[in-house]
C-alpha positions as CSV (number, residue, x, y, z in Angstrom):
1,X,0.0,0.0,0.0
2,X,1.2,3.4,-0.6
3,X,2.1,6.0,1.9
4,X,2.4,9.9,1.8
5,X,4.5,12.1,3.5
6,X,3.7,15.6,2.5
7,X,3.1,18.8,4.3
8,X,2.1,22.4,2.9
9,X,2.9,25.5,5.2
10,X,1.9,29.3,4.4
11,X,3.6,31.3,6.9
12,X,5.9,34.7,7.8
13,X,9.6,34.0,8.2
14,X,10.6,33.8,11.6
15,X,14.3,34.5,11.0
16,X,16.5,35.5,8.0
17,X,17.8,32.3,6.5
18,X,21.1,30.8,7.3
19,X,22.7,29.5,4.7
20,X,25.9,26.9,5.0
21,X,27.5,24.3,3.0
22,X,28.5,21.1,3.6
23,X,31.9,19.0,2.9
24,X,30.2,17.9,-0.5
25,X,29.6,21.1,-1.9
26,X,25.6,20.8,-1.3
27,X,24.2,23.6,-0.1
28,X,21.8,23.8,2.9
29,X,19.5,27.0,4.4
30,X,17.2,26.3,7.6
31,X,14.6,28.7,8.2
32,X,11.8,28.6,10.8
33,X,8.1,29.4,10.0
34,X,5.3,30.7,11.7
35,X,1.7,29.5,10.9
36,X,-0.7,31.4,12.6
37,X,-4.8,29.8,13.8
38,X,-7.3,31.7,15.2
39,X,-10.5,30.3,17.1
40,X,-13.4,31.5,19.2
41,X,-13.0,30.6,23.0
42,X,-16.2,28.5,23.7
43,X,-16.4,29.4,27.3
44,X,-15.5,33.4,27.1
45,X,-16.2,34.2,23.6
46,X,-13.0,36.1,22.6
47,X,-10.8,35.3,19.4
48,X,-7.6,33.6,20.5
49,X,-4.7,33.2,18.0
50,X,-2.3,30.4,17.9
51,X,0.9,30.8,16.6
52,X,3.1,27.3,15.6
53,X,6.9,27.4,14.4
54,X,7.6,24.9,12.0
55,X,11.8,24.8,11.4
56,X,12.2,24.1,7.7
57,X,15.4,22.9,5.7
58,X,16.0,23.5,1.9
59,X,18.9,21.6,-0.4
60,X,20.7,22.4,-3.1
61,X,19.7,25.0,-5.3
62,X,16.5,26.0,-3.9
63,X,18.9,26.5,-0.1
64,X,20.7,28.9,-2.4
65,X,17.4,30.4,-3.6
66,X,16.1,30.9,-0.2
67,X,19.4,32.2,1.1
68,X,19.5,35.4,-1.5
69,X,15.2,36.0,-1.2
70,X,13.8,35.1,1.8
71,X,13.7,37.6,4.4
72,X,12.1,37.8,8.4
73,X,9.1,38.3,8.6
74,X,8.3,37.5,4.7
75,X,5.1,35.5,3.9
76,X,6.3,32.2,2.2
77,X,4.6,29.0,1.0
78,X,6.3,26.0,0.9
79,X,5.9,22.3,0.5
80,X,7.6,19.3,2.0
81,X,7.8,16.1,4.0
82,X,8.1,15.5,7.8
83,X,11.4,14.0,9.6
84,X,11.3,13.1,13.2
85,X,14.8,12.8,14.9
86,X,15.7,12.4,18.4
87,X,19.2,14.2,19.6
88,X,21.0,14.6,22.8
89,X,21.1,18.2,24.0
90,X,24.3,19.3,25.9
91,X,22.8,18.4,29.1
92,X,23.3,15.0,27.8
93,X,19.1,14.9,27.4
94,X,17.4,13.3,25.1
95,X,15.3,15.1,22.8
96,X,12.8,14.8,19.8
97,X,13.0,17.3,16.8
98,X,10.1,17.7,14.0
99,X,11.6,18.7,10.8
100,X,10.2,19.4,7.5
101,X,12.3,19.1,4.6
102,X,11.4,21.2,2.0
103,X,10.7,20.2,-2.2
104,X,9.2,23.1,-3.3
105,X,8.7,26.9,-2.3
106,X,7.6,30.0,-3.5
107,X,7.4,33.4,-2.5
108,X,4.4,35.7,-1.0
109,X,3.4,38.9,-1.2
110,X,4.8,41.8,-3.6
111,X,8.2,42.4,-4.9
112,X,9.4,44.4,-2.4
113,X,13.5,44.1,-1.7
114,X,14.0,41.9,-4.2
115,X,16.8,43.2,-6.9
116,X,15.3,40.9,-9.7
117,X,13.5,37.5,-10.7
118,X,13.0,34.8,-7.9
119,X,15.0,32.4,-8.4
120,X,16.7,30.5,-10.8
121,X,14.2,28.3,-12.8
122,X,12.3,24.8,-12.7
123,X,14.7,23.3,-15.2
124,X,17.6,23.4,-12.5
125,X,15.3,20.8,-9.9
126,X,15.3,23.8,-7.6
127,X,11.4,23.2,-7.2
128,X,10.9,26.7,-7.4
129,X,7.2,27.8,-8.3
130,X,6.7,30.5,-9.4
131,X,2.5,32.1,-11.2
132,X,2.3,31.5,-14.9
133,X,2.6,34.7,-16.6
134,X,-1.0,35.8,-17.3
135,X,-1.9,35.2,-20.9
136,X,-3.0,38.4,-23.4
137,X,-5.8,37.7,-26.0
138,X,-3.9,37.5,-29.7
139,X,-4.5,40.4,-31.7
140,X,-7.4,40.1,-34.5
141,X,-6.3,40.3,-37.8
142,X,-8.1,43.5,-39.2
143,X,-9.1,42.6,-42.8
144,X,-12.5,40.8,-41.6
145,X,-13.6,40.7,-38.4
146,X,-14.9,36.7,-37.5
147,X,-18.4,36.2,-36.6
148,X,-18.9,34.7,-33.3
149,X,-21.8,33.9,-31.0
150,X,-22.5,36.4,-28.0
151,X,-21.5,35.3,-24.5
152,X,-23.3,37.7,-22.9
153,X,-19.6,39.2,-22.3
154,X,-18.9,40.8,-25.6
155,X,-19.3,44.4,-23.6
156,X,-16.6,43.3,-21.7
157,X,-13.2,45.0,-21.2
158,X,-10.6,42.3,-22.2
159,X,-7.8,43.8,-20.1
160,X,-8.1,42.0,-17.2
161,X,-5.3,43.1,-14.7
162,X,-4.2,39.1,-14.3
């Protein structure tokens, strides 16, 4: 039977990236999220908020993406697969860690401090995502203009603004 592993996060950056690289060349960036629920208290009625951290890790080139565009406190989606590991803290006491290792991410929000595009592309395995570049209707040719069927739309500007 088949199993899945996957986890999908929309959150504000806790903490500007740190970036480092291993013996191998590979490069890694950790980052920690925060995910934020609210709910109505049943028994006093007031909105409380919930905030959870997530710590995320990124490989490769998409740690080297992260590294140069992600920023505190900047809204980020990313998706990814959970790894539990237990470690031994310096008081010698044993401790469990929650991990999510991320395959794909994209950035929130405007452009803002950002000196160019996102990233370096999909065709590097970066798993970057980035929106598909909205699509412009093709100009008519202007000898004869085609018959077609009203939509109920035809009054319609066509410059949508995405």
């Amino acid at each position: 039977m088949a199993s899945v592993n996957k986890v999908i996060l929309i959150g504000n950056c806790g903490r500007d990236p740190e970036v480092r690289y291993l013996p191998s060349g590979q490069a890694v960036a950790n980052v920690s999220i925060a995910t934020t629920s609210k709910r109505k208290d049943k028994t006093s009625g007031e909105t409380v908020e919930e905030t959870q951290w997530h710590r995320v890790t990124f490989f490769d080139r998409l740690a080297e993406i992260v590294g140069e565009y992600v920023k505190k406190g900047r809204p980020i989606y990313v998706e990814g697969r959970l790894v539990y590991r237990k470690y031994t803290n310096k008081d010698g006491v044993e401790q469990n860690a929650t991990d999510i290792i991320a395959t794909e991410m994209q950035l929130l929000g405007g452009r803002e401090g950002m000196g160019g595009p996102a990233g370096g592309g999909d065709d590097e395995g970066g798993g970057q995502r980035r929106p598909a570049p909205a699509s412009r209707p093709a100009p008519q040719a202007a000898s004869k203009p085609a018959a077609k069927p009203s939509t109920g739309f035809d009054d319609m500007d066509d410059d949508i603004p995405f």
